[in-house]
C-alpha positions as CSV (number, residue, x, y, z in Angstrom):
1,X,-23.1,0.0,8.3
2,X,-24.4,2.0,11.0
3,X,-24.8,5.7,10.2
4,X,-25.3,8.1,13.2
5,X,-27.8,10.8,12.6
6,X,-27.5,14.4,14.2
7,X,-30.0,15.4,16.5
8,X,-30.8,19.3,16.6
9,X,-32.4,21.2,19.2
10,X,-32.5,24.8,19.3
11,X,-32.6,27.0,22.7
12,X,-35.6,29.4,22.4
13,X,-35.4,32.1,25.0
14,X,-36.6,35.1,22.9
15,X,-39.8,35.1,20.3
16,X,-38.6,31.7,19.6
17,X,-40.5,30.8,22.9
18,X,-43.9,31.7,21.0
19,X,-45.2,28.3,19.0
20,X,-47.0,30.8,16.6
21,X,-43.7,33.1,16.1
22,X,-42.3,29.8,15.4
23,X,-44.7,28.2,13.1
24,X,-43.9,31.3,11.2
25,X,-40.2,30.3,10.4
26,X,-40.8,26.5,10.2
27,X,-44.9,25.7,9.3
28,X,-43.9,22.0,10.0
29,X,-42.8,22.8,13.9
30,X,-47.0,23.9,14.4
31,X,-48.5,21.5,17.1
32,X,-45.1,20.5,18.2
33,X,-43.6,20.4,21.4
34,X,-41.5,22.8,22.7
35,X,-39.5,21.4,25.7
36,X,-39.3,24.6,28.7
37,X,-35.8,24.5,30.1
38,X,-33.3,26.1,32.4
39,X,-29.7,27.0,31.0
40,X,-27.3,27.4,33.2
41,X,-24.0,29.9,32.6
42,X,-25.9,32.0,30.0
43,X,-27.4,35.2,30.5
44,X,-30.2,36.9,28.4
45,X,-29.7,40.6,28.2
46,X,-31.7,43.1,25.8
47,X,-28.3,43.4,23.5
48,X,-29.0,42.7,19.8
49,X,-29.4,45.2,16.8
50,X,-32.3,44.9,14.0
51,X,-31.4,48.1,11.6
52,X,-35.1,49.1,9.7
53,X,-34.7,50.5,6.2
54,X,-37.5,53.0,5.0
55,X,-39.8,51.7,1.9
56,X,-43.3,52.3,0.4
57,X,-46.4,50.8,1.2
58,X,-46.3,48.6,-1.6
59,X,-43.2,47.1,-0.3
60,X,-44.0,43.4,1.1
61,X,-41.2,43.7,4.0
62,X,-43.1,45.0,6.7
63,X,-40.1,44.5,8.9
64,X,-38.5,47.6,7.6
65,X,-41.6,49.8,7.7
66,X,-40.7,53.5,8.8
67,X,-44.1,55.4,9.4
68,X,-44.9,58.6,10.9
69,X,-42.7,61.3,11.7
70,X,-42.7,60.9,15.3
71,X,-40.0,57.7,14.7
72,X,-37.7,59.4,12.2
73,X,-35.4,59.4,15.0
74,X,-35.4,55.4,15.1
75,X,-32.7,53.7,13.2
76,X,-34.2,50.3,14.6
77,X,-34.6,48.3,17.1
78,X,-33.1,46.0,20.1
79,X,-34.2,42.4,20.0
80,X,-33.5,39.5,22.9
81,X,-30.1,38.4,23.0
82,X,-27.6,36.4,25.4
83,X,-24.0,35.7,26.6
84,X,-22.4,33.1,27.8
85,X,-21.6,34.3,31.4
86,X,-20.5,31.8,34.3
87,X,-22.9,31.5,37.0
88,X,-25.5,32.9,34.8
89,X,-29.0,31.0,34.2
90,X,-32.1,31.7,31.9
91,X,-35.3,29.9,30.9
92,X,-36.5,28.9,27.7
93,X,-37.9,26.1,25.3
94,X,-35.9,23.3,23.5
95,X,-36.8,22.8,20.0
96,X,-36.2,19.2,18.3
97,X,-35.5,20.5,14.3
98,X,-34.5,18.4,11.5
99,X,-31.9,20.0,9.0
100,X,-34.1,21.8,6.8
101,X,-36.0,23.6,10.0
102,X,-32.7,24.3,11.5
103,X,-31.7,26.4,7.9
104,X,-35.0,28.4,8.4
105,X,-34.0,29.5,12.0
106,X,-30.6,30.3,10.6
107,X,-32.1,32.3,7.8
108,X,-34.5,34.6,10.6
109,X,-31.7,34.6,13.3
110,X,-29.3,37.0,10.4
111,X,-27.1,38.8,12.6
112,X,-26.7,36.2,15.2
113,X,-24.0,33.5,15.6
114,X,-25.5,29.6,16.3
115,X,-22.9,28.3,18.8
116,X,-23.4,25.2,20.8
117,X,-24.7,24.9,24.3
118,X,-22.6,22.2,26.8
119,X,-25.1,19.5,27.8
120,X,-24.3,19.9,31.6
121,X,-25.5,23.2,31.5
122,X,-29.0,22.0,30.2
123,X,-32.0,21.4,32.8
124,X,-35.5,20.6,32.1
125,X,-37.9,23.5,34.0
126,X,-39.7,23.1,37.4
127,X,-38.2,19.4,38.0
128,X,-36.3,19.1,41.0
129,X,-36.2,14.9,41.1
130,X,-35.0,12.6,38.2
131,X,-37.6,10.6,39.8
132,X,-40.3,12.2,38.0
133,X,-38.4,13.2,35.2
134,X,-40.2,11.2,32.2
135,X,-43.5,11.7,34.2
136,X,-42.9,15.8,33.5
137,X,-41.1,16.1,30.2
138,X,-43.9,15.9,27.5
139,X,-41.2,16.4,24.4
140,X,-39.8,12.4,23.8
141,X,-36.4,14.0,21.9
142,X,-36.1,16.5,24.5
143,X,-36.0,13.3,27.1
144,X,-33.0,12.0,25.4
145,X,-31.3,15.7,25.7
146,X,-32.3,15.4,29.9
147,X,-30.5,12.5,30.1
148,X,-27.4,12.7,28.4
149,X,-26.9,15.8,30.5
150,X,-27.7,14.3,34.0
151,X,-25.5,11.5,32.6
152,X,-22.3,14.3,32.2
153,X,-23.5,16.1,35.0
154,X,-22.9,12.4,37.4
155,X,-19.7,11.9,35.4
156,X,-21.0,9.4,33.1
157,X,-20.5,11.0,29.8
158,X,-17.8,13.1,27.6
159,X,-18.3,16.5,28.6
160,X,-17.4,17.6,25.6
161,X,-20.5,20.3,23.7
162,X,-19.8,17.7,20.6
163,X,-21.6,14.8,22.5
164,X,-22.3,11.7,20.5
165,X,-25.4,12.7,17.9
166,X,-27.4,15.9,19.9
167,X,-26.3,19.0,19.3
168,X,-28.1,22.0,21.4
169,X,-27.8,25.0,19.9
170,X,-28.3,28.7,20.8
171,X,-28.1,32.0,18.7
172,X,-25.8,34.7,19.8
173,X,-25.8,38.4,18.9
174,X,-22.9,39.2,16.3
175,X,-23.5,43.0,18.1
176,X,-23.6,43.2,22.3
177,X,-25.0,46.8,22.6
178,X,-27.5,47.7,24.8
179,X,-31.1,49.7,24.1
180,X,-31.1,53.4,23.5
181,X,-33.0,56.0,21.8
182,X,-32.5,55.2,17.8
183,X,-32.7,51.4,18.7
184,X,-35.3,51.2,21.5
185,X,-36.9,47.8,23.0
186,X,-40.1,47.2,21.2
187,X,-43.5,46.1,23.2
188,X,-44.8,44.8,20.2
189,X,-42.0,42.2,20.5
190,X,-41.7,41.8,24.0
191,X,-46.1,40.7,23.7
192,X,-44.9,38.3,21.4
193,X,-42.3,37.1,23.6
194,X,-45.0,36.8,27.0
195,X,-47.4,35.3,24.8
196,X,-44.9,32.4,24.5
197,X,-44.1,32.7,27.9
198,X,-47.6,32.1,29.7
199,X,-48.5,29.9,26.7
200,X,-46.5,27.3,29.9
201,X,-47.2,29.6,33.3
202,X,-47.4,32.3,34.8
203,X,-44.9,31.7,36.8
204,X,-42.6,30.5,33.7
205,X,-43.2,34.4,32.5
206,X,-42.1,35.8,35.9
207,X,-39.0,33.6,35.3
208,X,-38.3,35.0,32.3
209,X,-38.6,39.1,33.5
210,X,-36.4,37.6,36.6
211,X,-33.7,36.8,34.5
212,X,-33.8,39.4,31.7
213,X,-31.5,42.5,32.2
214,X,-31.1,45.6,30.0
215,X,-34.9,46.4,30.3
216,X,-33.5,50.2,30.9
217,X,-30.4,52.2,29.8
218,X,-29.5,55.2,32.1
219,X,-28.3,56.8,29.3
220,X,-24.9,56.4,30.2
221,X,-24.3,54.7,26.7
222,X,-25.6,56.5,23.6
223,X,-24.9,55.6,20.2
224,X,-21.9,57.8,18.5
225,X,-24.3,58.9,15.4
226,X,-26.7,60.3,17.9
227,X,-24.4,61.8,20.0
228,X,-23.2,63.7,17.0
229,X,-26.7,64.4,15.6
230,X,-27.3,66.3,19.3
231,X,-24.0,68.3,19.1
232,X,-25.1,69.9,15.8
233,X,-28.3,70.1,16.6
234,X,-28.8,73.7,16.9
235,X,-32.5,73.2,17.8
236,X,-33.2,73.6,21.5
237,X,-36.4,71.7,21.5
238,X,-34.7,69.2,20.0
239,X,-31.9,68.9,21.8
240,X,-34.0,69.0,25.1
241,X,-35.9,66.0,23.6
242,X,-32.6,64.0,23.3
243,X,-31.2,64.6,26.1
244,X,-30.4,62.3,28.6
245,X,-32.7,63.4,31.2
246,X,-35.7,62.9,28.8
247,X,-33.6,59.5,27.6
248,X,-36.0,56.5,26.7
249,X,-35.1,52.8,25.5
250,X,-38.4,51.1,25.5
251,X,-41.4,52.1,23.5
252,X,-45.2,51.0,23.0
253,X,-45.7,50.6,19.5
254,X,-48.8,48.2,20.6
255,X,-51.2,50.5,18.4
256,X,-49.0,50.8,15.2
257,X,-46.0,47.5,15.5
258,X,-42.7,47.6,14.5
259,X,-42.3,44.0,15.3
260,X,-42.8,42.3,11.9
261,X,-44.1,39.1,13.9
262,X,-46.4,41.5,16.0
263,X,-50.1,40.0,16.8
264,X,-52.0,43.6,17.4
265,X,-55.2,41.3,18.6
266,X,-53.2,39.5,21.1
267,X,-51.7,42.6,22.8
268,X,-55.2,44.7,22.8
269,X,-56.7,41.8,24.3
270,X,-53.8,41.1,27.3
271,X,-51.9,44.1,27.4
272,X,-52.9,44.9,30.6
273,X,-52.6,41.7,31.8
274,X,-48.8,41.8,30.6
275,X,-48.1,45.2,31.9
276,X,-49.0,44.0,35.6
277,X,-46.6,41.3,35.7
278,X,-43.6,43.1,33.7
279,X,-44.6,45.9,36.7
280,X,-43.6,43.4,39.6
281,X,-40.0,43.4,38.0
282,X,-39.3,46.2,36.1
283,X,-41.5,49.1,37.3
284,X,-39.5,51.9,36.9
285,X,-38.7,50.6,33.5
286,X,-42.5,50.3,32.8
287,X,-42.9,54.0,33.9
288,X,-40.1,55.3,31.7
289,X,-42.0,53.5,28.4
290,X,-43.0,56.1,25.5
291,X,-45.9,55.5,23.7
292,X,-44.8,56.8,20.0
């Protein structure tokens, strides 16, 4: 008797990008291929929620780590997430896992939702012919994914996100709230994130700051335990500081990371080089950065 085995892949489009960030979670993934594609009728949007909880030195999570007093004000911080939007597209890597490497991811993605991805919205990047499909495509798995999609796309398959034995998987934020002042965009994470990124191109990177929103909140959303703190608040200094005029959802904790899968090295090294290319898409963002 035949017995069908269940092919996993995993949609990277944050950290997950990163082969080191992922070697992290799964050792066994180091050296392998990670497949960049193009999803179709999902959007990636700075949206998620990481809460930090204060501990000692000798506490091993550094993920929690609350330092100086200059951060007090930080609850946490907002990681990459998406939503499935029609008409919307993003890039990323596809990740063939087996079942144990899928429970890992599901273990570090806490907080979000895995939910399945439709095959027809699956493309591989920078191929425009099926012609040279199998020429391009280094990932052999990842192959099989390519063409079961084209084969939906043309008709030829159930269109169904069950299909046959792949399933494609993406995680989705349990919490759709954008940056702001207690939960502020982190640079040590968003090095990580490039670091994956031009680990393929250059021009993969710019792809990925093209289709990224939520790099900046006006302040037109702020959290209800802020707002609160600021009404009794009786400091004016204070109060001045949190105001929306002087509002702030992205930080550069490059010199002391918040990011428990920060690499201080890698962002001395090509900060600048990372700060240029975010500045071709999100300059006034970039200007608004605090350095805490």
């Amino acid at each position: 008797m035949l017995v069908m085995v269940m092919k996993h892949f995993i949609f990277g489009y944050g950290s997950l990008i990163c082969p080191d960030s992922r070697a992290v979670t799964a050792p066994s993934l180091k050296g392998v291929i990670a497949e960049p594609v193009i999803i179709n009728n999902i959007e990636r949007t700075w949206s998620a929620r990481v809460h930090k909880h204060r501990h000692n030195k000798n506490d091993g999570d550094q993920e929690g780590k609350m330092v100086d007093g200059n951060r007090d004000h930080i609850l946490g911080w907002t990681p990459m997430g998406v939503r499935f939007k029609k008409g919307g597209h993003c890039n990323g890597v596809l990740i063939n896992v087996d079942d144990e490497e899928l429970a890992r991811f599901d273990m570090r993605e806490m907080g979000y939702t895995r939910k399945r991805i439709e095959l027809a919205d699956i493309h591989p990047y920078g191929v425009d012919s099926e012609d040279v499909l199998y020429d391009v495509v280094k990932c052999p798995e990842c192959k099989l994914v390519f063409k079961k999609a084209d084969e939906v796309r043309r008709g030829c398959g159930d269109s169904s996100v069950e299909h046959e034995d792949i399933s494609v998987w993406v995680y989705v934020q349990s919490q759709n709230l954008p940056a702001e002042r207690s939960f502020p965009i982190t640079q040590s994470y968003v090095d990580i994130i490039m670091r994956g990124c031009l680990s393929i191109s250059q021009s993969f990177a710019k792809s990925f700051l093209e289709t990224t929103h939520g790099w900046w909140n006006d302040g037109s959303h702020i959290d209800a335990n802020e707002k609160k703190n600021e009404d009794d608040d009786d400091d004016d200094d204070n109060s001045k500081r949190r105001s929306i005029g002087n509002h702030y959802t992205w930080v550069n904790d490059r010199h002391d990371p918040m990011y428990v899968r920060a690499d201080s090295a890698y962002s001395t090294k090509h900060g600048e080089r990372i700060d240029e290319l975010i500045s071709e898409h999100h300059k006034d963002a970039l200007e608004k950065r605090n350095r805490l």
